[in-house]
C-alpha angles and dihedrals in degrees: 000000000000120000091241091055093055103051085046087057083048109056094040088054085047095050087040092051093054106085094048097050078052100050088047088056096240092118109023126095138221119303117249115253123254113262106203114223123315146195143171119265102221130024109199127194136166119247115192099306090334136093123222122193128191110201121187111226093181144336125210142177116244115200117214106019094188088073088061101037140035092022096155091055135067130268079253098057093046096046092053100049078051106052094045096057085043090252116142117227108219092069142021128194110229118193129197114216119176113187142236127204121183110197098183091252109048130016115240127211112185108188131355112235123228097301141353109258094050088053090042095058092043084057095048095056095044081064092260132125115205090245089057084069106105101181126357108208113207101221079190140325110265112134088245088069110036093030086104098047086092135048103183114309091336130082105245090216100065097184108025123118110220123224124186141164101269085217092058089046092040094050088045101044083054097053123064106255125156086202095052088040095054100024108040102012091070100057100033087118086066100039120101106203113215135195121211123298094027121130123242087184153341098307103003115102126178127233124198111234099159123173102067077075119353090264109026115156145189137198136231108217107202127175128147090348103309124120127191121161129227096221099185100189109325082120124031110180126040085222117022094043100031094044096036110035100167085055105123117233127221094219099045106107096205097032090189094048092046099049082052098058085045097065099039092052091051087048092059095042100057101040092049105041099240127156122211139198099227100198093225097033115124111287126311087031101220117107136144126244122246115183107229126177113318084339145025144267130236113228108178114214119266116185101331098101088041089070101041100074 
């Protein structure tokens, strides 16, 4: 046998050997650890000369959806909407996605998340410190949006100017509520109340959608042509309220009004092309409207606003 041929026998036994001396633990290494779920904090994209950043302030798990939506339909009914868009029944994730628009001249927070520090450190990865915030706009008055306007006794937001829908403050500072009083009270001297089709600024227009809270609002975001809405909560889930609009919602205070504006919105969505941040759609939050059958489908964006900055 040639030298030649040898180290080539060699080399093919070692290599052949391998996977055994692996499988018998003598070479392999330590597994890597299980990681558990994970997701980015923040999903940028350009919009016309603008910048509009998502930024996830929290994610949870909700047991028995049914509970929440479709309250005005049977089990039946419920667990058949949900089996048909692959979506259990027993749970649902909600996630909570305030919004950030740089419009090259202010920075614009729209909603607050559940506290301040979650929203703080969203924002910090997204690249942005609390005192770059130059207005915070209250889309409504749920805990789960003006929860992060205080941290402590002090406004998280220390030069930002706050805009609201005077109908939404009005309706809240008349009711008795321990997250108005701590959160928005505080800072009611600072606050510009606004009606629909005013502008917060350049660019940013709002858009009455009321019956989700007395005064709920979204926003129409416009720059070089492109659109894109800032839906708040007129809608909640990307199956059981775009799919079902006359659903009715557990947390809609006035459960008529809101399956109205519903429809209206997704009317306007669809028809227009437009595509919406939903504050509790899946992450990262941003989707189109199709119209399909007596309601609508939720696309998310792939690639499109990607392309638009």
């Amino acid at each position: 046998m040639s030298n030649s041929e040898f180290t080539r026998r060699s080399l093919l036994a070692s290599a052949a050997a391998l996977p055994i001396a692996a499988a018998g633990g003598q070479m392999a290494h330590a597994a890597a650890p299980m990681m558990g779920a994970g997701m980015s904090s923040y999903n940028r994209v350009g919009l016309g000369g603008f910048e509009v950043t998502t930024i996830l302030a929290g994610t949870m798990p909700r047991p028995d959806p049914h509970t929440i939506f479709g309250l005005n339909v049977s089990e039946d009914a419920f667990a058949k909407a949900s089996a048909e868009a692959r979506i259990p029944t027993d749970k649902a994730q909600f996630f909570f996605t305030p919004t950030v628009i740089n419009t090259g001249a202010e920075l614009v927070l729209f909603d607050t998340g559940l506290n301040a520090e979650a929203t703080t450190a969203a924002l910090a990865q997204a690249g942005y410190t609390p005192d770059q915030i130059d207005i915070v706009v209250i889309t409504h008055m749920h805990g789960d949006h003006i929860g992060g306007l205080m941290k402590g006794d002090a406004p998280t937001f220390p030069n930002a100017r706050y805009i609201t829908g005077s109908v939404e403050f009005d309706a809240w500072a008349a009711m008795e509520n321990d997250g108005f009083e701590s959160k928005v009270r505080p800072l009611a001297e600072q606050m510009t109340m606004i009606g629909d089709g005013d502008s917060v600024a350049s660019g940013i227009t709002a858009m009455a959608a009321f019956g989700h809270t007395p005064g709920h609002m979204t926003y129409m975001i416009e720059s070089e042509g492109q659109r894109l809405l800032v839906a708040a909560d007129f809608a909640n889930h990307y199956v059981w309220s775009l799919g079902y609009p006359d659903w009715e919602v557990k947390f809609d205070m006035d459960k008529a009004a809101a399956a109205k504006t519903r429809r209206r919105v997704l009317d306007m969505l669809a028809a227009d092309g437009i595509p919406f941040i939903g504050y509790h759609m899946p992450w990262p939050g941003m989707g189109y409207v199709e119209a399909q059958g007596d309601g609508f489908r939720y696309v998310p964006t792939s690639y499109q606003l990607m392309m638009q900055g």
